[in-house]
C-alpha positions as CSV (number, residue, x, y, z in Angstrom):
1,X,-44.1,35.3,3.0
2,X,-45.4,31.8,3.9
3,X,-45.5,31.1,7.3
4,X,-43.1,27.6,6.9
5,X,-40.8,30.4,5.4
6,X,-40.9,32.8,8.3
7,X,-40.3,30.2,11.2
8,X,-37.2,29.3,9.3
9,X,-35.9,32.9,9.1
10,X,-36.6,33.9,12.8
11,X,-34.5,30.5,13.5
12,X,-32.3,31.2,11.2
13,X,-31.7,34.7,13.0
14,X,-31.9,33.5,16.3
15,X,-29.1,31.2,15.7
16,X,-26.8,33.5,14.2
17,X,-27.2,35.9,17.5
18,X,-26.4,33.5,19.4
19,X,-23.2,32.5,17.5
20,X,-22.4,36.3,17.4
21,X,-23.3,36.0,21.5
22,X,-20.8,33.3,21.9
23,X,-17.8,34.5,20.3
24,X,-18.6,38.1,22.4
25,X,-18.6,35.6,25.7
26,X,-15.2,33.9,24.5
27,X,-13.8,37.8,23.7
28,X,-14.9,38.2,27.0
29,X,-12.7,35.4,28.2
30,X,-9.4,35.9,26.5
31,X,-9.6,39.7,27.6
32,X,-9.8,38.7,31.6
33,X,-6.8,39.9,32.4
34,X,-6.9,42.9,30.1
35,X,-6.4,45.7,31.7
36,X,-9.2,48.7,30.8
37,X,-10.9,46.1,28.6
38,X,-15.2,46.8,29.4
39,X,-17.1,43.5,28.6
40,X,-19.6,43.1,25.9
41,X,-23.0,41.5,24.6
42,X,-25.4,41.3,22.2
43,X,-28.5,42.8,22.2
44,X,-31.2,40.7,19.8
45,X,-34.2,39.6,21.4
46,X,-35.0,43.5,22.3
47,X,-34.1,44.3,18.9
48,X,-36.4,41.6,17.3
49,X,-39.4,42.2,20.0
50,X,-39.6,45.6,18.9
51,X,-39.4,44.5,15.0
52,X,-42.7,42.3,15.7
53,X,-45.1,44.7,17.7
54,X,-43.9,47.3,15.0
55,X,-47.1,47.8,12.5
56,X,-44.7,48.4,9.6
57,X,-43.6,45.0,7.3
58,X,-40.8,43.4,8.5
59,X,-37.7,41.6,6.7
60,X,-36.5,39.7,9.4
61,X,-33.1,39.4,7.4
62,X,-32.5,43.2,7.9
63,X,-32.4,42.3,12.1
64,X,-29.3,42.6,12.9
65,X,-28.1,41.7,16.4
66,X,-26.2,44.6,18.0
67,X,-22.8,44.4,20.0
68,X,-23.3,47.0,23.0
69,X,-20.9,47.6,26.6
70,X,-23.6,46.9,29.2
71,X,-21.3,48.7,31.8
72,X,-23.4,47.6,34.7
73,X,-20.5,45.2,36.1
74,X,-18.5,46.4,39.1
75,X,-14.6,47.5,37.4
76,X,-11.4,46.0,38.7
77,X,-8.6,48.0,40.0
78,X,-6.9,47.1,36.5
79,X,-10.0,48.8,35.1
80,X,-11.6,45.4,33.8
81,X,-14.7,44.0,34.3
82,X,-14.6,41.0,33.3
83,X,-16.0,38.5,35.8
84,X,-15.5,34.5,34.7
85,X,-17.8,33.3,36.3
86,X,-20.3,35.6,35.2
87,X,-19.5,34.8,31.6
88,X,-19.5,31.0,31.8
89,X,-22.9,31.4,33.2
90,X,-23.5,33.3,30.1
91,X,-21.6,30.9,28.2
92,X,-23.7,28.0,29.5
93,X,-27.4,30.1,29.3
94,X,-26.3,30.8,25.3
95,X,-25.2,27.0,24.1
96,X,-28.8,26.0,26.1
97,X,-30.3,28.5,23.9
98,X,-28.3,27.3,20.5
99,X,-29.3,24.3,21.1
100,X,-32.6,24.5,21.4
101,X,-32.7,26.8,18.4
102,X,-30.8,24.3,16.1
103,X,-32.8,21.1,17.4
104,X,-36.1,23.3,16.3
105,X,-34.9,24.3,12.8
106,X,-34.2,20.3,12.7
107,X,-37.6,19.2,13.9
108,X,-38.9,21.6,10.8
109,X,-36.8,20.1,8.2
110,X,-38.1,16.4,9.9
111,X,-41.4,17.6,9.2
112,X,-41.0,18.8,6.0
113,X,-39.0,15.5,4.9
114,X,-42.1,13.9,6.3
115,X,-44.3,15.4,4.6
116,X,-42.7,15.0,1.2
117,X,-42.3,11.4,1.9
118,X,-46.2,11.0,2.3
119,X,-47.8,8.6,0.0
């Protein structure tokens, strides 16, 4: 695989983890006043780390992110454990994230336009 290739599949990937994260962050939300409901979140970047120190050939398109319950935030009488505050933190850490992801995949395209336009 070209390297021009692989850059725009690990963006590619990263992007669609963090959508995934988002929409866990906004489950998150509407379930605040749920009661038992456990908060979740996305593992990736573990998940991809280990796919690149791995010595085995990698298909970046076969990472998957993975939805897990962290279960490491204190649980409400109600037995929720959703915190708001918490999550809008996460909420705001995520769309810095997506952003920065998108705005490189559209510096690469730039470049490429660039160099097709070369004369």
């Amino acid at each position: 695989m070209s390297k021009i290739n692989e850059i725009f599949d690990y963006l590619n990937a990263g992007i669609k983890s963090e959508s995934l994260r988002q929409r866990t962050i906004a489950n998150n939300v509407a379930n605040l006043q749920t009661p038992g409901y456990r908060r979740v979140d996305v593992k990736f970047q573990d998940i991809l780390a280990k796919a690149m120190e791995s010595s085995d050939s990698m298909d970046i398109n076969e990472i998957e992110a993975e939805i897990y319950q962290p279960n490491e935030t204190a649980v409400k009488s109600n037995g929720n454990d959703v915190n708001l505050e918490f999550e809008v933190g996460q909420m705001v850490k995520n769309n810095i994230r997506h952003k920065a992801l998108t705005r490189l995949l559209a510096k690469k395209y730039q470049q490429i336009d660039l160099a097709i336009d070369v004369k």
